[in-house]
DRENGU-649170 format. One line per 10 residues: number of its first residue (from 1); their letters; for each residue x, y, z of N, C-alpha, C. Coordinates in steps of 0.1 Angstrom, whole numbers, plus 2048, in hexadecimal, padded with zeros to 3 digits. Layout:
BEGIN
NUM> A> X:Y:Z:X:Y:Z:X:Y:Z ~ ...
end
This chain:
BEGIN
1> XXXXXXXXXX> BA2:197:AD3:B98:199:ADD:B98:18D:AE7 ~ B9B:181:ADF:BA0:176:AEA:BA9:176:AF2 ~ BB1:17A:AEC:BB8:17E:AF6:BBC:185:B02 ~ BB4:191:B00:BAF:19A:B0D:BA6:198:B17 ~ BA1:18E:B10:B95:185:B1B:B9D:17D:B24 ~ B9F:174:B1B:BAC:169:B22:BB5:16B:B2D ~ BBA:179:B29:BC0:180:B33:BBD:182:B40 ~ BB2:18A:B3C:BA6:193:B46:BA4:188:B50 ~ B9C:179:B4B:B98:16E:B54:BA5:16E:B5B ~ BB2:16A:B55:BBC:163:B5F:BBE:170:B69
11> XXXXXXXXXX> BB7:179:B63:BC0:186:B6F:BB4:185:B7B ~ BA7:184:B79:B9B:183:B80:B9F:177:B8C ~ BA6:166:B82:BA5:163:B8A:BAF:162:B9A ~ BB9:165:B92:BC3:168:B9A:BC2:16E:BA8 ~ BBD:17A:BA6:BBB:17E:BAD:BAF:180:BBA ~ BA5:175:BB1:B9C:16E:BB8:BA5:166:BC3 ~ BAD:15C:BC0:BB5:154:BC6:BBD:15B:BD2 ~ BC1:168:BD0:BC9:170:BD7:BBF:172:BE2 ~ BB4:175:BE3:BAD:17A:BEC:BA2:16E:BF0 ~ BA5:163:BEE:BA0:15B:BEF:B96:156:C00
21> XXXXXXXXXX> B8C:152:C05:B86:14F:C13:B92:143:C18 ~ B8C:145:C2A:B97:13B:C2F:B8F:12E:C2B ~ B9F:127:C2F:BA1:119:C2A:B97:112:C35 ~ B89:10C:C37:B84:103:C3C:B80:0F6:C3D ~ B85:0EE:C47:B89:0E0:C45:B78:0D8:C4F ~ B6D:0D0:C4A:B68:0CA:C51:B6C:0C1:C58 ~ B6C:0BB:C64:B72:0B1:C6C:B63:0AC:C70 ~ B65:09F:C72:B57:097:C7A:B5F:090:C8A ~ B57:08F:C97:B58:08B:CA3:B4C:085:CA8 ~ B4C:07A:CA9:B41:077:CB3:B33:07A:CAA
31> XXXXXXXXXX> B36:079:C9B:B2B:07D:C90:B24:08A:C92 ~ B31:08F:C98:B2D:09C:C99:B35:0A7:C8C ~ B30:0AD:C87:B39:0B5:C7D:B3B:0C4:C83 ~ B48:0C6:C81:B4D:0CF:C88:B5B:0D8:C7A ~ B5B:0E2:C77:B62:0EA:C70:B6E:0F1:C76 ~ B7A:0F1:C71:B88:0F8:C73:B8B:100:C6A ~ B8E:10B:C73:B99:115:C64:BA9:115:C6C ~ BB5:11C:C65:BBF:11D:C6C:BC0:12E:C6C ~ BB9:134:C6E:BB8:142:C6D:BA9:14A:C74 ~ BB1:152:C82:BA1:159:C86:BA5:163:C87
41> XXXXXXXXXX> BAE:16A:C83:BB0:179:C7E:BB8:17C:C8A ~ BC1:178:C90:BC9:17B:C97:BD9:171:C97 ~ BE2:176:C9D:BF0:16D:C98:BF2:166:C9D ~ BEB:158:C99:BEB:14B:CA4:BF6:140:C9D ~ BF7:143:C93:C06:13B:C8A:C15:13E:C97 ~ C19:134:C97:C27:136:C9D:C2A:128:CA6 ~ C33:12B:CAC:C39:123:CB8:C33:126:CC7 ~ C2D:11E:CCC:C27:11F:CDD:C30:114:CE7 ~ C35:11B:CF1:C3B:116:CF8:C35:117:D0B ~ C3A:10C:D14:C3C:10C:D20:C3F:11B:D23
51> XXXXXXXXXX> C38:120:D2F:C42:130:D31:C4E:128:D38 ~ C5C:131:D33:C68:12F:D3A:C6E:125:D37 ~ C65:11D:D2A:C6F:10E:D29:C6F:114:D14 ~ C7B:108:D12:C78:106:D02:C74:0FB:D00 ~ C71:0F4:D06:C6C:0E8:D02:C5F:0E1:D09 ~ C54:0DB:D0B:C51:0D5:CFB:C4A:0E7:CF5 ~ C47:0E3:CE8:C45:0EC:CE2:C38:0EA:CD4 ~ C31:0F2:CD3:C27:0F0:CCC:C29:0F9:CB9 ~ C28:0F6:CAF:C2A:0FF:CA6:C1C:0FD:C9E ~ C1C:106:C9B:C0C:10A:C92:C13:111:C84
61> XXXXXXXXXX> C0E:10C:C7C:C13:10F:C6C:C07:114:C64 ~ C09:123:C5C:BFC:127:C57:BF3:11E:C4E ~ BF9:112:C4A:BF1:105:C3E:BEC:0F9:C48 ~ BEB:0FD:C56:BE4:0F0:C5F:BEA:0E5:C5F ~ BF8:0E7:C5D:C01:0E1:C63:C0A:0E0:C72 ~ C10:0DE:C76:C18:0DC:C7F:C1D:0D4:C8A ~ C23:0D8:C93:C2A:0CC:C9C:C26:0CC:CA8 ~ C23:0C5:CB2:C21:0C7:CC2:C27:0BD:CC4 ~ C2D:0C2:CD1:C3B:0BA:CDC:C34:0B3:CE8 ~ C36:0A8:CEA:C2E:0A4:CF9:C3A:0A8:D05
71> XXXXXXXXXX> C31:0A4:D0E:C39:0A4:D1C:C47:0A1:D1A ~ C47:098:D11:C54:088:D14:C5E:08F:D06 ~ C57:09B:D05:C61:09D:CFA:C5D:09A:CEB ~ C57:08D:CE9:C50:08A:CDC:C49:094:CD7 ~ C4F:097:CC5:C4A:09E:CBD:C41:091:CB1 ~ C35:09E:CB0:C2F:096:CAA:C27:0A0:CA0 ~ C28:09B:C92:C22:0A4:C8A:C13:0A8:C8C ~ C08:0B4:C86:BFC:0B8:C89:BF8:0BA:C7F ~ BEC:0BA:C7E:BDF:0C0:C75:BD9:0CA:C7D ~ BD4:0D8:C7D:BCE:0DD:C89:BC3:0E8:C80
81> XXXXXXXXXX> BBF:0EB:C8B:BB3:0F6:C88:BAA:0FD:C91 ~ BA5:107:C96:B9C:10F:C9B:B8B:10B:C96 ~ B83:109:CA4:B77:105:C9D:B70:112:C96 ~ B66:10F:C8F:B65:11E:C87:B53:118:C7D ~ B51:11F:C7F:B40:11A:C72:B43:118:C68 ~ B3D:112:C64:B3A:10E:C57:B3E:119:C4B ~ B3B:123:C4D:B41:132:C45:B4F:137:C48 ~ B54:131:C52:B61:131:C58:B62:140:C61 ~ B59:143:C6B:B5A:14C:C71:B5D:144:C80 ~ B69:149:C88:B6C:141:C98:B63:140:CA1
91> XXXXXXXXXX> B63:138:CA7:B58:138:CAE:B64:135:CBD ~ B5C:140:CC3:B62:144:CCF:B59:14C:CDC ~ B5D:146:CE6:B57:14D:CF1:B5F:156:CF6 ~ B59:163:CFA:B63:171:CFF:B61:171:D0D ~ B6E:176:D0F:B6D:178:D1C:B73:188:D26 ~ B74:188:D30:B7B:195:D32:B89:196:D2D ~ B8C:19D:D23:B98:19F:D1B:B9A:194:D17 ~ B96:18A:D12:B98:17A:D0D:B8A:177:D06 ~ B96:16F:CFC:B85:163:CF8:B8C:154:CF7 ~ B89:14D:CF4:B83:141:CF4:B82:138:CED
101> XXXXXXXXXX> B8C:131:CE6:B8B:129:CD6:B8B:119:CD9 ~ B87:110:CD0:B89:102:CD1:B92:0FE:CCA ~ B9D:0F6:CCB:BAA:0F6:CC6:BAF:0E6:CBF ~ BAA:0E3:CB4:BA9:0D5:CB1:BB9:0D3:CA6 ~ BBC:0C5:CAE:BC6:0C1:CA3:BC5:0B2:CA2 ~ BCC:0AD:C9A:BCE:09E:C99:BDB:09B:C98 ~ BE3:094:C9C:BF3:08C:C9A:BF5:088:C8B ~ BF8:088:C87:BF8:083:C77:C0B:07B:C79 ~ C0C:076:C6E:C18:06E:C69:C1D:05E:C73 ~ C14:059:C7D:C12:04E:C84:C08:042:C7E
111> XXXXXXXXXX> C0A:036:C85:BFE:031:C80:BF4:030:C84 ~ BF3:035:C92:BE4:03B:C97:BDB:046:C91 ~ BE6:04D:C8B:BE1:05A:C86:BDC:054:C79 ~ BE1:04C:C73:BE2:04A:C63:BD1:043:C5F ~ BCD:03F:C65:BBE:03B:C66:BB8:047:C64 ~ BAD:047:C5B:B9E:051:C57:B9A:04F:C62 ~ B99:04C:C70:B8F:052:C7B:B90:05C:C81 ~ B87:065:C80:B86:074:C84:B86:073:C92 ~ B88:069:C9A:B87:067:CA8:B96:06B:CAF ~ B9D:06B:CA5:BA8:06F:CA5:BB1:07A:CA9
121> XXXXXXXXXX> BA7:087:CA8:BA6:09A:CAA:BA3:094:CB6 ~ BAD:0A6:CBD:BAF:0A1:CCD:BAB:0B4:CCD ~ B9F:0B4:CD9:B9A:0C0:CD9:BA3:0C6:CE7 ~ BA3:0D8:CE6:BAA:0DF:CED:BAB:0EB:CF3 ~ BAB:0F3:CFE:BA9:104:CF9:BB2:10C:CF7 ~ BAA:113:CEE:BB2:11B:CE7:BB3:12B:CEA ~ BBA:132:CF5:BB6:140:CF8:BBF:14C:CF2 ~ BB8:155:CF3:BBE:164:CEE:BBE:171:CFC ~ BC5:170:CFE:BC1:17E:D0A:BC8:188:D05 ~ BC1:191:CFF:BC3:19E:CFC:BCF:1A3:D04
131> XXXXXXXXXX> BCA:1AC:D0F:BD0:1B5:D14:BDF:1AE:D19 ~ BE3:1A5:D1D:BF0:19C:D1D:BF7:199:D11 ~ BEF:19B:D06:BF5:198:CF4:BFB:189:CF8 ~ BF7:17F:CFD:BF6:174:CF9:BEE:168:CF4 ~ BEF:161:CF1:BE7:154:CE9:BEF:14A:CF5 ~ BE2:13E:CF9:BE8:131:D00:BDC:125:CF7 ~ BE8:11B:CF7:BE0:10F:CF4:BE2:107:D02 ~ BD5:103:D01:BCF:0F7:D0D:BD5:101:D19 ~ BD6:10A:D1C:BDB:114:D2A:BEB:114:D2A ~ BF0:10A:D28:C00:109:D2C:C0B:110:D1C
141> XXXXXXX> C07:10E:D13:C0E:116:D07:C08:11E:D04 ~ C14:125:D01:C0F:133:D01:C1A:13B:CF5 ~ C16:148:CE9:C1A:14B:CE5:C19:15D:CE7 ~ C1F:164:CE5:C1D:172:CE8:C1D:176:CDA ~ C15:182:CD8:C13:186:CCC:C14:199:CCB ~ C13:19C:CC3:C13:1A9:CBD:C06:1AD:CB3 ~ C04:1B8:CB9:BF4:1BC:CAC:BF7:1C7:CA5
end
């Protein structure tokens, strides 16, 4: 009978785990506290580029990882995230066929970056226009998507 219990929990929890809420990360600014997820129910994971160029180029990784490219070409590793409440719901302003997201990352693997100061997150916008099926960060990258 222990054994079927034993079972039962690892199968409970498993699958607790499977279905698990998004991953939310607290960030502080200006002693201000402010929440990230990397997920607002739409396909914002990928590669964002220049229109008509490949390069620089932005990558978003579903674990709040990834890379962004400057002007000069420099790649630089990321932490990122979507502002979102505390319950991890997006917080977004809509617009005509668009909304409206805040788009936070930090440079990580530098020694600027490598310091605990939260002063560090570099704020951004983050948009979705529907009816065009694209995603742009800060207006100039831009990813096309599929629903």
């Amino acid at each position: 009978m222990k054994k079927i219990t034993l079972l039962l929990t690892a199968l409970i929890a498993s699958a607790m785990n499977s279905f698990a809420q998004i991953n939310i990360t607290k960030i502080t600014i200006d002693q201000k506290e402010h929440f990230i997820a990397n997920s607002i129910g739409y396909p914002i994971i990928g590669q964002y580029n220049y229109v008509n160029q490949l390069e620089p180029i932005t990558i978003l990784n579903p674990d709040g990882t990834g890379m962004i490219q400057n002007e000069d070409l420099e790649k630089n590793n990321i932490i990122w995230g979507i502002e979102c409440s505390e319950s991890g719901i997006p917080i977004f302003k809509e617009g005509f066929n668009s909304a409206s997201y805040t788009f936070w990352y930090r440079i990580t693997g530098n020694a600027e970056a490598k310091s605990s100061d939260d002063k560090n997150w570099i704020q951004q916008s983050f948009t979705i226009h529907y009816d065009k099926k694209k995603i742009f960060i800060s207006g100039d990258r831009v990813k096309e998507y599929i629903e």
